[in-house]
C-alpha positions in Angstrom: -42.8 18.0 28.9 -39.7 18.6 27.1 -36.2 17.0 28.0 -35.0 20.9 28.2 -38.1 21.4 30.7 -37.7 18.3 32.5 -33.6 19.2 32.8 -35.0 22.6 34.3 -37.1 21.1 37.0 -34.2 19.1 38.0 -32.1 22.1 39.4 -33.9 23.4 42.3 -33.1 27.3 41.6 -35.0 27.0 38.2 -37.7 24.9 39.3 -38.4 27.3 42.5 -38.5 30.3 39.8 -40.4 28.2 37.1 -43.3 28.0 40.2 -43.3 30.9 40.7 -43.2 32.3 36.7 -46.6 30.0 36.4 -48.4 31.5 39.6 -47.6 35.1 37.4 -47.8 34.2 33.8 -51.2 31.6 34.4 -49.5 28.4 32.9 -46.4 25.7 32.6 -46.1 26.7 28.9 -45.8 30.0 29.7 -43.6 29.9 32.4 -41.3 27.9 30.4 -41.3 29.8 27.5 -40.8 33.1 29.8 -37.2 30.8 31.6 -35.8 30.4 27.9 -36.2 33.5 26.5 -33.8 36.6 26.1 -35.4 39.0 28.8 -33.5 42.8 28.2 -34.5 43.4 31.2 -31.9 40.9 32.4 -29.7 41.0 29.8 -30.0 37.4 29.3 -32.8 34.2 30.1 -34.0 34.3 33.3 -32.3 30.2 33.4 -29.0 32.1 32.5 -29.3 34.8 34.9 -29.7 31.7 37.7 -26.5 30.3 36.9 -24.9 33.5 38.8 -24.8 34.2 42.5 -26.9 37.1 43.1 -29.4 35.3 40.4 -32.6 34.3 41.7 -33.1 37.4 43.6 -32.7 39.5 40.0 -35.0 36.9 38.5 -37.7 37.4 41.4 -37.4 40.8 41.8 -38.1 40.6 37.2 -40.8 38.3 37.9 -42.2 40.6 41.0 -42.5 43.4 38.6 -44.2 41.5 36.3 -46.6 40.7 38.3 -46.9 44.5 39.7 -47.8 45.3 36.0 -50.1 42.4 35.0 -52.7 43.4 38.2 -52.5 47.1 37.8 
């Protein structure tokens, strides 16, 4: 595991998300990939987008629909 992975599982808001990003995306590497990365859809990383109040519901709600679209 990376020291920026391991400083991610240490704040709970990211490390509820990251569980949640592996259940949808099938693995760790994924998942942590997915948390790092410029998402449009946001308009930043998902680990970004936590930093802010209204945060983890924007990234569950991204993560919701991404699920939606990886079933249909």
């Amino acid at each position: 595991m990376s020291e920026r992975v391991q400083e991610v599982d240490n704040d709970p808001r990211v490390a509820e998300i990251r569980c949640r990003a592996i259940e949808v995306l099938g693995s760790e590497e994924a998942a942590d990939a997915w948390i790092e990365k410029q998402s449009a859809t946001l308009g930043a990383s998902p680990r970004e987008v936590l930093a802010t109040g209204a945060g983890r519901n924007r990234v569950l709600l991204h993560l919701n629909g991404i699920s939606r679209h990886r079933v249909a």
